[in-house]
CHARMM internal coordinates of N, CA and C (Angstrom, degrees):
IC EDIT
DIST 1 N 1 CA 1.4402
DIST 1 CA 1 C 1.5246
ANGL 1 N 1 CA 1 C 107.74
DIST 1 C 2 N 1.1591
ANGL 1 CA 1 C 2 N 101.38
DIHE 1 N 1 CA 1 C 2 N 145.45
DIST 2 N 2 CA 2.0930
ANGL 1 C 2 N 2 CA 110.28
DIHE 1 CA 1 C 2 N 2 CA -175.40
DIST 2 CA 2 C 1.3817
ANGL 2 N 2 CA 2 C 108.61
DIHE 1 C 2 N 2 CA 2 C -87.03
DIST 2 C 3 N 1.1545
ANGL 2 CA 2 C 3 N 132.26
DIHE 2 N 2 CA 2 C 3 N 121.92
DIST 3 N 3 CA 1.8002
ANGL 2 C 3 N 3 CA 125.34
DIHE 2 CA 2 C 3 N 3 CA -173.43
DIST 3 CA 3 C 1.7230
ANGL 3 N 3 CA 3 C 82.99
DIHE 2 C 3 N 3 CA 3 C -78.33
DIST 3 C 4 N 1.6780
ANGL 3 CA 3 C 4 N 116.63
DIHE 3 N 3 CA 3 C 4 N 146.51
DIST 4 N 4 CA 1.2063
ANGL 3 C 4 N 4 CA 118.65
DIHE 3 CA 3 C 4 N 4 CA -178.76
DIST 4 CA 4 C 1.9695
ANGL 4 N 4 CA 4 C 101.64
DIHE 3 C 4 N 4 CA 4 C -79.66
DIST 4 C 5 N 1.3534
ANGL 4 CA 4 C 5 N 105.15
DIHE 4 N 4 CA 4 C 5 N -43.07
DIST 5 N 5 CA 1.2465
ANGL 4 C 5 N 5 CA 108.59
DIHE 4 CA 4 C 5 N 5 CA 179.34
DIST 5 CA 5 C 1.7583
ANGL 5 N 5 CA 5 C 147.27
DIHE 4 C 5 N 5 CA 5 C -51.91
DIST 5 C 6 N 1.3793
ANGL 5 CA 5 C 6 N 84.30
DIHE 5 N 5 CA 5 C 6 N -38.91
DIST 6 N 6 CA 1.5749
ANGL 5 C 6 N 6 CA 108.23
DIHE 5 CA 5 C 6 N 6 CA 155.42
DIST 6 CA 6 C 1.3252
ANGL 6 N 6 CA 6 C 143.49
DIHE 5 C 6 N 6 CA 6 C -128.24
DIST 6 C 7 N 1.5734
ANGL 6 CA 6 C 7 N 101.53
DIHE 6 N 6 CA 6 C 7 N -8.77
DIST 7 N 7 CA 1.6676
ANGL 6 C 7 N 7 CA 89.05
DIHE 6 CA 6 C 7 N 7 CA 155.25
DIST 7 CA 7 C 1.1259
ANGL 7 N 7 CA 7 C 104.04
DIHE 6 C 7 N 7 CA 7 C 119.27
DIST 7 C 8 N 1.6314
ANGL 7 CA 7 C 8 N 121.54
DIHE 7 N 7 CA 7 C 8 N -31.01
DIST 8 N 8 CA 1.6130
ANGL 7 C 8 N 8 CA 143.91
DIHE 7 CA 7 C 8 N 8 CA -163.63
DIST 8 CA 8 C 0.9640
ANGL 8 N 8 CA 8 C 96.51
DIHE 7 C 8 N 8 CA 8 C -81.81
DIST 8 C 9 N 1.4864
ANGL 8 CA 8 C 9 N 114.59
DIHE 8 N 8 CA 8 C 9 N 125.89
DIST 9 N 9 CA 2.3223
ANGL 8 C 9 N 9 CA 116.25
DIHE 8 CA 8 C 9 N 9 CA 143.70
DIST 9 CA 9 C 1.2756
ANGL 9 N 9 CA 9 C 118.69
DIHE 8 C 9 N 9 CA 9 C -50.84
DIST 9 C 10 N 1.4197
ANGL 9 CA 9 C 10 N 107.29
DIHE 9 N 9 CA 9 C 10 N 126.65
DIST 10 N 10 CA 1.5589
ANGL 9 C 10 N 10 CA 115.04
DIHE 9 CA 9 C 10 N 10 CA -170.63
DIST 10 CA 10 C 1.7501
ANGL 10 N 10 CA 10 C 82.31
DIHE 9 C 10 N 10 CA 10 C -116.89
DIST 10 C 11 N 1.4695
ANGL 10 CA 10 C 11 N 131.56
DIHE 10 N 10 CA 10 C 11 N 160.21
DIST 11 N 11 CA 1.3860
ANGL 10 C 11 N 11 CA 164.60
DIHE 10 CA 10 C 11 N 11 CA 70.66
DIST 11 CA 11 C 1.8082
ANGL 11 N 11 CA 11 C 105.02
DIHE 10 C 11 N 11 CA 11 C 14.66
DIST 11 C 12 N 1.1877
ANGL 11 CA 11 C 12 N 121.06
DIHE 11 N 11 CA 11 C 12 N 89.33
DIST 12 N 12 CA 1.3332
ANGL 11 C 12 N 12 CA 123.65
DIHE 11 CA 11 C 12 N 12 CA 121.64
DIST 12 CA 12 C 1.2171
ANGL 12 N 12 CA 12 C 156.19
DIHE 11 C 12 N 12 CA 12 C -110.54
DIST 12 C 13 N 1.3566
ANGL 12 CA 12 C 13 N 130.06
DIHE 12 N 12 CA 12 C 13 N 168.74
DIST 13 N 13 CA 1.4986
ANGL 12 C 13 N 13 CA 121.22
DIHE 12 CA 12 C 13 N 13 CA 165.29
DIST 13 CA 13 C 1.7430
ANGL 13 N 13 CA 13 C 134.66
DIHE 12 C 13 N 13 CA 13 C -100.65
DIST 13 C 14 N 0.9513
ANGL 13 CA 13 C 14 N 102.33
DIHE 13 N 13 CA 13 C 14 N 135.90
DIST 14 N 14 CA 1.6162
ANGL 13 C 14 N 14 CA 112.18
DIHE 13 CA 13 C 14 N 14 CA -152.06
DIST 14 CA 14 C 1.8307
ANGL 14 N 14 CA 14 C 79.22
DIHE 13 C 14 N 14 CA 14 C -107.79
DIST 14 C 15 N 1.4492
ANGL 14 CA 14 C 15 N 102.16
DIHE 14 N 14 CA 14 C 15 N 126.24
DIST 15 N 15 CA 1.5670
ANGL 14 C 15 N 15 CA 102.61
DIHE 14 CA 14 C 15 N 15 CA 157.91
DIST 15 CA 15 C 1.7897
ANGL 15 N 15 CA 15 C 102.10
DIHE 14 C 15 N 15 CA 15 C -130.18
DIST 15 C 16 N 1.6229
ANGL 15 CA 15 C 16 N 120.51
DIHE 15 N 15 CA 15 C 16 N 158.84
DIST 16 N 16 CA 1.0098
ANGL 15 C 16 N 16 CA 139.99
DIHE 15 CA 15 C 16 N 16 CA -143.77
DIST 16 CA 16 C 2.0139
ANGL 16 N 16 CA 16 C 85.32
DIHE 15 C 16 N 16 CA 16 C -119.73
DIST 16 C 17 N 0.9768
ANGL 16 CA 16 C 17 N 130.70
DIHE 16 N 16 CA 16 C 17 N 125.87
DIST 17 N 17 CA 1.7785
ANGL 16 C 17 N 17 CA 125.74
DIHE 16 CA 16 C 17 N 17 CA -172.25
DIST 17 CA 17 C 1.4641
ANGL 17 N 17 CA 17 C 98.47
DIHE 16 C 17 N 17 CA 17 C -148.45
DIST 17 C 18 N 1.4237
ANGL 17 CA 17 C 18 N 117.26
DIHE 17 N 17 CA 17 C 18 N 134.05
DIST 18 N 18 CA 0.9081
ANGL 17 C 18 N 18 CA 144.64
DIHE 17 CA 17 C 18 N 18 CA 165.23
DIST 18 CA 18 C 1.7134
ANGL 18 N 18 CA 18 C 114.71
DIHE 17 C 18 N 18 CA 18 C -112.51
DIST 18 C 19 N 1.9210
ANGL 18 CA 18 C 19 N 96.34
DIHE 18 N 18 CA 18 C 19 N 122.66
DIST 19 N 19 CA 1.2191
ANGL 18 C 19 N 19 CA 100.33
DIHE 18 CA 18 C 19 N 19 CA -171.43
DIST 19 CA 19 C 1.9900
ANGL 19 N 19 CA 19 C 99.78
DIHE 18 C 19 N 19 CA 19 C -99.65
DIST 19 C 20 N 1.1708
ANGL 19 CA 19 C 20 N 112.74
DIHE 19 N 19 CA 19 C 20 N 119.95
DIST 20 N 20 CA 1.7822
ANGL 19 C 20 N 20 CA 116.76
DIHE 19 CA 19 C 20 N 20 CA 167.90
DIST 20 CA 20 C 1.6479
ANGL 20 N 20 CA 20 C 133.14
DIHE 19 C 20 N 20 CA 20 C -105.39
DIST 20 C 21 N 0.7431
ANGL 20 CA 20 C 21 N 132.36
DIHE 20 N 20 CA 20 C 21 N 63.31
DIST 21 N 21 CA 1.4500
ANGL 20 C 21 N 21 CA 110.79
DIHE 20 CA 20 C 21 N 21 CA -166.84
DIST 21 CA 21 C 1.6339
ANGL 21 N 21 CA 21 C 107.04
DIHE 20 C 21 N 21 CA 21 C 117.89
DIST 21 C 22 N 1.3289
ANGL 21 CA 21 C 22 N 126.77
DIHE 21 N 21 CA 21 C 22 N 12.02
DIST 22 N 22 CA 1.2752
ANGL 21 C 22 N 22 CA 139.09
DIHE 21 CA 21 C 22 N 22 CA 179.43
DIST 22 CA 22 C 1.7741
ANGL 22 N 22 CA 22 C 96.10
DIHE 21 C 22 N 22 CA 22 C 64.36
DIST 22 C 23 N 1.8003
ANGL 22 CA 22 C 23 N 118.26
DIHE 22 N 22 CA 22 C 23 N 44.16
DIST 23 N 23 CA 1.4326
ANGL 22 C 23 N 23 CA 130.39
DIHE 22 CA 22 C 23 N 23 CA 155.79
DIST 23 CA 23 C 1.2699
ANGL 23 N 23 CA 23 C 98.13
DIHE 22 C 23 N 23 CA 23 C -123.07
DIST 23 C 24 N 1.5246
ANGL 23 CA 23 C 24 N 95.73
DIHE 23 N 23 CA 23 C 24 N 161.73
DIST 24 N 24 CA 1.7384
ANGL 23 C 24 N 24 CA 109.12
DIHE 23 CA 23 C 24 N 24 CA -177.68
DIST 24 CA 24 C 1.6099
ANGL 24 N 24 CA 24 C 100.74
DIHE 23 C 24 N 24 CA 24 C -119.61
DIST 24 C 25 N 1.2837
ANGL 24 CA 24 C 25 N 107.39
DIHE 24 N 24 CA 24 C 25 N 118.51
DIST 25 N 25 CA 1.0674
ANGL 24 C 25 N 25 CA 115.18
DIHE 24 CA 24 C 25 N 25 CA 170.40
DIST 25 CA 25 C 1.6002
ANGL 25 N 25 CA 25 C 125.45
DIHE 24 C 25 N 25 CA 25 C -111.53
DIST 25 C 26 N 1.5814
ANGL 25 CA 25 C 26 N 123.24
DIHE 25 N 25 CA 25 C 26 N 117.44
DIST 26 N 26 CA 1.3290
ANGL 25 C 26 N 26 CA 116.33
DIHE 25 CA 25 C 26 N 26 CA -175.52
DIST 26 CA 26 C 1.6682
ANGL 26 N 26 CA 26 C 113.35
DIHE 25 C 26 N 26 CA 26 C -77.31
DIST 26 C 27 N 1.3327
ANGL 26 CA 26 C 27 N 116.49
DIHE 26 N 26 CA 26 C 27 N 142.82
DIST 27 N 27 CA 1.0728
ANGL 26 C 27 N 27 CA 112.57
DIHE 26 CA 26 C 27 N 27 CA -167.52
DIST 27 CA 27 C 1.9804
ANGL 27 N 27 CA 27 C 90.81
DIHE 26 C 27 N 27 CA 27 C -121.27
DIST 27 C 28 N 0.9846
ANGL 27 CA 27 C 28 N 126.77
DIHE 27 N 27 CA 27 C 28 N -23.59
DIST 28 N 28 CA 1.5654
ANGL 27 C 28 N 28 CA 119.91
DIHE 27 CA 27 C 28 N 28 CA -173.82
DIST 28 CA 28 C 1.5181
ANGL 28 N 28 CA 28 C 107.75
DIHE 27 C 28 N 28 CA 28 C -175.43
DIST 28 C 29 N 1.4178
ANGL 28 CA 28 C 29 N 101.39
DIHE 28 N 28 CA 28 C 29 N 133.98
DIST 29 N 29 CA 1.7850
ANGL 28 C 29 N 29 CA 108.43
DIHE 28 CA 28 C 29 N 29 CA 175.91
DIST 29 CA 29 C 1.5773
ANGL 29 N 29 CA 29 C 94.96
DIHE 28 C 29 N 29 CA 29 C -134.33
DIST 29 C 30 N 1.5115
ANGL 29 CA 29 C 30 N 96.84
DIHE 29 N 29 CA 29 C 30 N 146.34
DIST 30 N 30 CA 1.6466
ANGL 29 C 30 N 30 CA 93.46
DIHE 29 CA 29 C 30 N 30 CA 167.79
DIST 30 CA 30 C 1.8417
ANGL 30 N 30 CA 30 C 73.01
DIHE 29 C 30 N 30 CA 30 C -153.89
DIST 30 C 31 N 1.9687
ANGL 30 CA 30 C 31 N 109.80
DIHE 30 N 30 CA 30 C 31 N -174.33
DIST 31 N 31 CA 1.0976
ANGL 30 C 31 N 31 CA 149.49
DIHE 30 CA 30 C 31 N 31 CA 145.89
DIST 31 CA 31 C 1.5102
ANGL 31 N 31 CA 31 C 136.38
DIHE 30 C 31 N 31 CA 31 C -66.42
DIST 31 C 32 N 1.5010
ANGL 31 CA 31 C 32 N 125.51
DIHE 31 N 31 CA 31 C 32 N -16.11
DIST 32 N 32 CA 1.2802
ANGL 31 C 32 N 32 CA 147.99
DIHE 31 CA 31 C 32 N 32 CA -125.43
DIST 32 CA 32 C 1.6561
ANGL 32 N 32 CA 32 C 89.71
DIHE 31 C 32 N 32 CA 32 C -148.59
DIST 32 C 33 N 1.5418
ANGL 32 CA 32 C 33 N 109.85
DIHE 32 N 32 CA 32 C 33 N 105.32
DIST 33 N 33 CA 1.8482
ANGL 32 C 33 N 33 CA 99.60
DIHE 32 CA 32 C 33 N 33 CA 174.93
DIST 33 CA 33 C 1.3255
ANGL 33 N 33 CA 33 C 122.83
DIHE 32 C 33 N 33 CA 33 C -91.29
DIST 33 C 34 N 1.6210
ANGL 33 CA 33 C 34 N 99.61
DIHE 33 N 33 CA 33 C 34 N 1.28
DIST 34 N 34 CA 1.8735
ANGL 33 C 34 N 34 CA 100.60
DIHE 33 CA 33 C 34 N 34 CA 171.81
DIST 34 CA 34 C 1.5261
ANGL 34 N 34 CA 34 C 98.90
DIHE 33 C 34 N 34 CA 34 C -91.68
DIST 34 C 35 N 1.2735
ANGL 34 CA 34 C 35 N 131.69
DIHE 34 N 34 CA 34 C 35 N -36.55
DIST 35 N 35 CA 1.2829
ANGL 34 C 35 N 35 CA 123.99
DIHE 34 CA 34 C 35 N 35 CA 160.21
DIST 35 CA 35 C 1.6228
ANGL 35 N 35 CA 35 C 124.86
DIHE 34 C 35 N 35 CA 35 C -38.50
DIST 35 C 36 N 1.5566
ANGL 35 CA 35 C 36 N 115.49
DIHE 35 N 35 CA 35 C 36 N -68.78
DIST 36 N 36 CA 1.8517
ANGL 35 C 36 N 36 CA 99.24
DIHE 35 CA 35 C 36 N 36 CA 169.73
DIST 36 CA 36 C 1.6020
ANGL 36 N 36 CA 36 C 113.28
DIHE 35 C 36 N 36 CA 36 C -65.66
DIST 36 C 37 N 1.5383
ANGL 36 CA 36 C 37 N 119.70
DIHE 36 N 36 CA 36 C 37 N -15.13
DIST 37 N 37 CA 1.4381
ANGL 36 C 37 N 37 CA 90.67
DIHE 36 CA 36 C 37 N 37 CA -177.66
DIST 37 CA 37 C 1.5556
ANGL 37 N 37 CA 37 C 110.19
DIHE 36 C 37 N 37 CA 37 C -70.96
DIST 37 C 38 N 1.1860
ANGL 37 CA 37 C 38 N 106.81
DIHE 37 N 37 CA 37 C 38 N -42.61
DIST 38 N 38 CA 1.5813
ANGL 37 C 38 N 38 CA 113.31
DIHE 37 CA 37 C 38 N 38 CA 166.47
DIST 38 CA 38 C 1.2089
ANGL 38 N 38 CA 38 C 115.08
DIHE 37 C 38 N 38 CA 38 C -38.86
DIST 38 C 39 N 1.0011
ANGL 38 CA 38 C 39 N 136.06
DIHE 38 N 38 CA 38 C 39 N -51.25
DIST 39 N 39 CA 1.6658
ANGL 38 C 39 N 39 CA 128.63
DIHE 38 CA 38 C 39 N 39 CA -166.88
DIST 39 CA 39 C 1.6676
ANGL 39 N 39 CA 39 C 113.74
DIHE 38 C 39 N 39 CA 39 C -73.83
DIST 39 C 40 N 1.9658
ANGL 39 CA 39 C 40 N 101.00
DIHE 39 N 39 CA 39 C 40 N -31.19
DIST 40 N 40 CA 1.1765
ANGL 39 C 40 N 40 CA 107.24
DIHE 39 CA 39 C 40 N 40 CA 170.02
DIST 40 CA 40 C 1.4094
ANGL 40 N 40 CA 40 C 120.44
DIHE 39 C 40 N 40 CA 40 C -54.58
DIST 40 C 41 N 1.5447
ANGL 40 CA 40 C 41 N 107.76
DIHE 40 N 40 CA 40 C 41 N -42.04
DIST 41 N 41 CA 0.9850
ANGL 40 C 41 N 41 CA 113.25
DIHE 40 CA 40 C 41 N 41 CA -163.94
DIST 41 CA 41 C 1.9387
ANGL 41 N 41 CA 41 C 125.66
DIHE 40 C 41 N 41 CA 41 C -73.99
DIST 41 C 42 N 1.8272
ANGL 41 CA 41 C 42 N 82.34
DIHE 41 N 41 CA 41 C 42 N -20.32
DIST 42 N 42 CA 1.9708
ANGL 41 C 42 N 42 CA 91.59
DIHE 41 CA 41 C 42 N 42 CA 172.02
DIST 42 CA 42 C 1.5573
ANGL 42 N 42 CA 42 C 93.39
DIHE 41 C 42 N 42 CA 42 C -89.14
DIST 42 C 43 N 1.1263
ANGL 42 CA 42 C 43 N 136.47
DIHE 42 N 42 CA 42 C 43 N -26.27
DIST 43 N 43 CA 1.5639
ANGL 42 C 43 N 43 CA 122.49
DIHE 42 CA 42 C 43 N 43 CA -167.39
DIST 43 CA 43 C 1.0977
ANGL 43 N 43 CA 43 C 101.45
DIHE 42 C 43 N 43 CA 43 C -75.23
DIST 43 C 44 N 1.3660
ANGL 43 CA 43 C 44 N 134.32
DIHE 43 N 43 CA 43 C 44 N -43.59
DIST 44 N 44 CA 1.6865
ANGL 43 C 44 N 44 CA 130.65
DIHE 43 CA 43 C 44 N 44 CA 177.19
DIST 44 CA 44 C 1.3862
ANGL 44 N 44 CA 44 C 102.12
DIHE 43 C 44 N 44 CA 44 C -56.45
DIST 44 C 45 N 1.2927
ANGL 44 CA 44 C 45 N 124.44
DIHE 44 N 44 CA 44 C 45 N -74.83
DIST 45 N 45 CA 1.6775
ANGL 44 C 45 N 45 CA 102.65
DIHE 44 CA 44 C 45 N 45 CA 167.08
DIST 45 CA 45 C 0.9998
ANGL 45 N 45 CA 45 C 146.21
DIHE 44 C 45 N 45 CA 45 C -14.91
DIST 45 C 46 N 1.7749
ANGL 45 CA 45 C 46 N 112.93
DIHE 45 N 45 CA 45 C 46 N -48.58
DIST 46 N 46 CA 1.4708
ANGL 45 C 46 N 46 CA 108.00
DIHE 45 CA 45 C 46 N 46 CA -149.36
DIST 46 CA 46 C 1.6032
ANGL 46 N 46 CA 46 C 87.96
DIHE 45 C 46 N 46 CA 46 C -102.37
DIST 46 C 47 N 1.6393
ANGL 46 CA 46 C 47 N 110.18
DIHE 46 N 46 CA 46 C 47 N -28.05
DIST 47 N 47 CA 2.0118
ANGL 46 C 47 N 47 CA 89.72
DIHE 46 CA 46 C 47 N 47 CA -179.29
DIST 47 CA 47 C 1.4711
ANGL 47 N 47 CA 47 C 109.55
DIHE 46 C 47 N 47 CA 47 C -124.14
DIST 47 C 48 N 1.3318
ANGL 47 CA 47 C 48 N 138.31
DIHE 47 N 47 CA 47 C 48 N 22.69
DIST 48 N 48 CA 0.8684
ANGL 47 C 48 N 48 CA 158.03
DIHE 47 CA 47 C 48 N 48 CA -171.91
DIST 48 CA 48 C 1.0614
ANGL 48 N 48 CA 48 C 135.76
DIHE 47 C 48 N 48 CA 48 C 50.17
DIST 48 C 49 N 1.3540
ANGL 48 CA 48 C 49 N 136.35
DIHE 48 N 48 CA 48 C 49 N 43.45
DIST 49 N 49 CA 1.2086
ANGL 48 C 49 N 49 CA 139.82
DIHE 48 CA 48 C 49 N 49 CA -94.61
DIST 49 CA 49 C 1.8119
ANGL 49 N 49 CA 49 C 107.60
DIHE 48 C 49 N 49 CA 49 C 168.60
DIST 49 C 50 N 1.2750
ANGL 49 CA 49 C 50 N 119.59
DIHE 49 N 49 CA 49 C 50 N 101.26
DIST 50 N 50 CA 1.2751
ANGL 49 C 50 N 50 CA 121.16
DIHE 49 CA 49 C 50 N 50 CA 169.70
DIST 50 CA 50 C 1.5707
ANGL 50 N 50 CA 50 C 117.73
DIHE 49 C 50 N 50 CA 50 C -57.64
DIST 50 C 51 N 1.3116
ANGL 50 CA 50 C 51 N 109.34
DIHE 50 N 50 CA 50 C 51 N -176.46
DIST 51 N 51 CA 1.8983
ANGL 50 C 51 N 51 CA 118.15
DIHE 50 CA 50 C 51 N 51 CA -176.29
DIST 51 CA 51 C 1.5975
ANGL 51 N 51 CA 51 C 88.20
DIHE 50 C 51 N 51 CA 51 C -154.56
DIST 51 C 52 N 1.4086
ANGL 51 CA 51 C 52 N 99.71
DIHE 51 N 51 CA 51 C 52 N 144.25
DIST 52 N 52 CA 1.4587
ANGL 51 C 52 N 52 CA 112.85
DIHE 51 CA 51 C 52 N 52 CA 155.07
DIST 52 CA 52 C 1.7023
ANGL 52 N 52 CA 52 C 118.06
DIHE 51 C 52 N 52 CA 52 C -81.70
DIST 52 C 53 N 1.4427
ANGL 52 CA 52 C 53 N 112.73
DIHE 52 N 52 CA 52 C 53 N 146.71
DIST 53 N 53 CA 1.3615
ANGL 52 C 53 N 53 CA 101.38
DIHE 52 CA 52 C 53 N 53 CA -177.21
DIST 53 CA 53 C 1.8380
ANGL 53 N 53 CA 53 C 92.88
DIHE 52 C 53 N 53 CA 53 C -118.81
DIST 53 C 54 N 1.3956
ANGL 53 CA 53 C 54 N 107.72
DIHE 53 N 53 CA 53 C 54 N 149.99
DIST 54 N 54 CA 1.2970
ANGL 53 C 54 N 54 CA 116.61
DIHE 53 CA 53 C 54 N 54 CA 148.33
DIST 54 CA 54 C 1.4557
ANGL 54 N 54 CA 54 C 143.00
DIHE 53 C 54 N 54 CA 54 C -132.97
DIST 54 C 55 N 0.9968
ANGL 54 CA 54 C 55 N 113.56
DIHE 54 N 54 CA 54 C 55 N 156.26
DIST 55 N 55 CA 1.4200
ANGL 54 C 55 N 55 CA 108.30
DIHE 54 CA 54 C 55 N 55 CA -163.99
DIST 55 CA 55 C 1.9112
ANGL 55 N 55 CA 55 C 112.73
DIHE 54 C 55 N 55 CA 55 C -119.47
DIST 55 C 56 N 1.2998
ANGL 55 CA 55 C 56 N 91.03
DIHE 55 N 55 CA 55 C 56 N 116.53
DIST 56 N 56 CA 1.6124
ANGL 55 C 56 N 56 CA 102.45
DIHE 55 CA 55 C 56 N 56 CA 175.49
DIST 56 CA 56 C 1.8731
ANGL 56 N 56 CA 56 C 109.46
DIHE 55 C 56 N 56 CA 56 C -106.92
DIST 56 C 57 N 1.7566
ANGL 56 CA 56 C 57 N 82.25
DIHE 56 N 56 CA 56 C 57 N 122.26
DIST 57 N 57 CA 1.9070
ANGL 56 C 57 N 57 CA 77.07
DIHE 56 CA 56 C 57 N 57 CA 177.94
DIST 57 CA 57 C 1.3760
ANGL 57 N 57 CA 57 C 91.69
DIHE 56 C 57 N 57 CA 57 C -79.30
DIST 57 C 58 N 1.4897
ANGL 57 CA 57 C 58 N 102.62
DIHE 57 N 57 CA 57 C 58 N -171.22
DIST 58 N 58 CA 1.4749
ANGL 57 C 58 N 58 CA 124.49
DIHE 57 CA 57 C 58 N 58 CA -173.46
DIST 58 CA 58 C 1.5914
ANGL 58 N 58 CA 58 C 96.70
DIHE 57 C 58 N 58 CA 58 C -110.17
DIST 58 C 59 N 1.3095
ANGL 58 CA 58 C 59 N 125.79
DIHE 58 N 58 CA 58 C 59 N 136.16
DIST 59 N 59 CA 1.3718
ANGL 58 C 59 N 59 CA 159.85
DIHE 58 CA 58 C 59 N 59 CA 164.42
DIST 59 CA 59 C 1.2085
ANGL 59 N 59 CA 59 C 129.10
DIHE 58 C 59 N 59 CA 59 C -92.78
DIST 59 C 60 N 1.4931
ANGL 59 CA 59 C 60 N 121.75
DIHE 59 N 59 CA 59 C 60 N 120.81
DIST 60 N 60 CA 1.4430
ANGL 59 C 60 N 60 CA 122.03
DIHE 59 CA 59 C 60 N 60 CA 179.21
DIST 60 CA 60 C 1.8952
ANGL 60 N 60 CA 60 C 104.50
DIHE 59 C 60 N 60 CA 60 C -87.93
DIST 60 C 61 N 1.2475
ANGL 60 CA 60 C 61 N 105.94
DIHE 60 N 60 CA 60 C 61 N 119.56
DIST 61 N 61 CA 1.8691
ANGL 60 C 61 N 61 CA 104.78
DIHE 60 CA 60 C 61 N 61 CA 176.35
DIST 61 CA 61 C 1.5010
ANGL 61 N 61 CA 61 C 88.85
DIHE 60 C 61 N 61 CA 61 C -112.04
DIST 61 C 62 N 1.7038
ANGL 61 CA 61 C 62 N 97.72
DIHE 61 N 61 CA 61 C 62 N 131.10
DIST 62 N 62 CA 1.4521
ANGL 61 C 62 N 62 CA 108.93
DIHE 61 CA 61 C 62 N 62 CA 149.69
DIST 62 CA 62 C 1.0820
ANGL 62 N 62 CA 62 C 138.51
DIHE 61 C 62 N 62 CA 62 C -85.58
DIST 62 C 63 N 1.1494
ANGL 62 CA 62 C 63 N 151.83
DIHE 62 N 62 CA 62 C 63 N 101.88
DIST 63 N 63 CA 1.2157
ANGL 62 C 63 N 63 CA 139.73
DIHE 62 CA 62 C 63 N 63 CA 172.40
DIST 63 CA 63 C 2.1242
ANGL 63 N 63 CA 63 C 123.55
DIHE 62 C 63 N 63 CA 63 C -74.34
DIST 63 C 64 N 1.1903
ANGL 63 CA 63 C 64 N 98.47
DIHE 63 N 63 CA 63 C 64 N 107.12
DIST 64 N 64 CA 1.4939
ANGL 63 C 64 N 64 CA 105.23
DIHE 63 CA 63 C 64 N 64 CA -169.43
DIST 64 CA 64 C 1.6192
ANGL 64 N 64 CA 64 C 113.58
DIHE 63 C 64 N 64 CA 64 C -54.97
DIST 64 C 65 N 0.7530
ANGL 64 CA 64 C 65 N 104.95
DIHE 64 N 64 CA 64 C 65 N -60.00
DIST 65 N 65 CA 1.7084
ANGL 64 C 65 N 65 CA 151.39
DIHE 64 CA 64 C 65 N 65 CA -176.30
DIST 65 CA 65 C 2.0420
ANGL 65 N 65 CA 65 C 86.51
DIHE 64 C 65 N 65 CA 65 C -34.50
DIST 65 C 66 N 1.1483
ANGL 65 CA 65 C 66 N 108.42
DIHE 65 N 65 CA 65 C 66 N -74.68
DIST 66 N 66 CA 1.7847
ANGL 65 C 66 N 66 CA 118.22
DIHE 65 CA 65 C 66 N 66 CA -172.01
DIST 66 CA 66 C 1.6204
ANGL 66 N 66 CA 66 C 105.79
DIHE 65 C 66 N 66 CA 66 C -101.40
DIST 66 C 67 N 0.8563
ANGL 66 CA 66 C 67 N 93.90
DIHE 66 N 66 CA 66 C 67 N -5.98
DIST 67 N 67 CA 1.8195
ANGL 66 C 67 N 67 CA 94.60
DIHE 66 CA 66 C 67 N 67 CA 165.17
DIST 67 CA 67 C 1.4846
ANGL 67 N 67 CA 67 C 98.65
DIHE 66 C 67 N 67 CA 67 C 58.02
DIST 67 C 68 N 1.3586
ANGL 67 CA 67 C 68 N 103.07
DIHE 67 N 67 CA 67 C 68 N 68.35
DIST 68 N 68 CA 1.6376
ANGL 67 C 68 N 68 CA 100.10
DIHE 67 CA 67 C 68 N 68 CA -175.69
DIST 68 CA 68 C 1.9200
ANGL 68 N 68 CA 68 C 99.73
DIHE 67 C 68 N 68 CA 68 C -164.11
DIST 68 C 69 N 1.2518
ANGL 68 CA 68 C 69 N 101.67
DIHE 68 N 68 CA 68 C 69 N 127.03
DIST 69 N 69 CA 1.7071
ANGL 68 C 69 N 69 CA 125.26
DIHE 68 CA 68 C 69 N 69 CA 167.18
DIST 69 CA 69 C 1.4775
ANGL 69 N 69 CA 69 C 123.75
DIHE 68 C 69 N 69 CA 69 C -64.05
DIST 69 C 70 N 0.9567
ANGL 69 CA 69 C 70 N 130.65
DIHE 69 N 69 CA 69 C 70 N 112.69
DIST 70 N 70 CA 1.2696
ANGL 69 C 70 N 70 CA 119.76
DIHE 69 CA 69 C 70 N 70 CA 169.07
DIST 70 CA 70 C 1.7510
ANGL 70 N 70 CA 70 C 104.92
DIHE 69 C 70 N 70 CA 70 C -138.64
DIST 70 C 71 N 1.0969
ANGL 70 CA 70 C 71 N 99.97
DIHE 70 N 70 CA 70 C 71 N 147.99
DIST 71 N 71 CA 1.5903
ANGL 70 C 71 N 71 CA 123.80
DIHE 70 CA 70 C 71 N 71 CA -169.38
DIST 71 CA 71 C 1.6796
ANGL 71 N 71 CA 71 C 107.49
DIHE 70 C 71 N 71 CA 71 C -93.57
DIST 71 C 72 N 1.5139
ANGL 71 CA 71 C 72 N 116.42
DIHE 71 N 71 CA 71 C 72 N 109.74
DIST 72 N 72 CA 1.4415
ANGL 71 C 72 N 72 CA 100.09
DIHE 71 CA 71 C 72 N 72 CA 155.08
DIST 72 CA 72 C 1.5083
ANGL 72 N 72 CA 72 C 121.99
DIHE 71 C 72 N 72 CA 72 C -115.86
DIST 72 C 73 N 1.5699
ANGL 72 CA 72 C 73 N 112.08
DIHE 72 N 72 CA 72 C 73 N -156.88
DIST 73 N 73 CA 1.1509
ANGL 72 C 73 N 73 CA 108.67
DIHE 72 CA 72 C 73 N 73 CA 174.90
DIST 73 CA 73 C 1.7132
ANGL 73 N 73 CA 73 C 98.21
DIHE 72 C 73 N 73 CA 73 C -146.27
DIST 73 C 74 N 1.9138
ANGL 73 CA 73 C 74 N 86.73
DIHE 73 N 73 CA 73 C 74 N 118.56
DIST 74 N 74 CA 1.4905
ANGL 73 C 74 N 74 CA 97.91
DIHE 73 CA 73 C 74 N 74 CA -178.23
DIST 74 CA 74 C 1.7663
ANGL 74 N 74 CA 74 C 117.75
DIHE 73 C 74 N 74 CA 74 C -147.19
END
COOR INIT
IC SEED 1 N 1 CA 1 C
IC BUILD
């Protein structure tokens, strides 16, 4: 994914969600966007039936405290 702000390729996660019954159910997350389009693309097939996709970039969290970086995705 392209950050609009600076220009850089960022790392996100794309999950595939199915809403039923006013519940959210995840059906597939990966990193890779030819990967969920693909899956979208057999799940519309096989039950006829779209998915919402979303997309979480990846985040640098500092932690002050242990002096240590860790990356999520939110």
């Amino acid at each position: 994914m392209l950050d609009i702000d600076t220009g850089e390729q960022i790392e996100a996660l794309y999950k595939m969600v199915q809403i039923k019954g006013g519940k959210r159910i995840e059906k597939f997350q990966t990193t890779d966007i030819n990967r969920a389009l693909r899956f979208h693309r057999w799940y519309v097939k096989r039950y006829k039936e779209g998915l919402l996709t979303e997309i979480l970039p990846k985040k640098k969290v500092y932690d002050w405290k242990e002096k240590k970086v860790d990356y999520t995705f939110e």
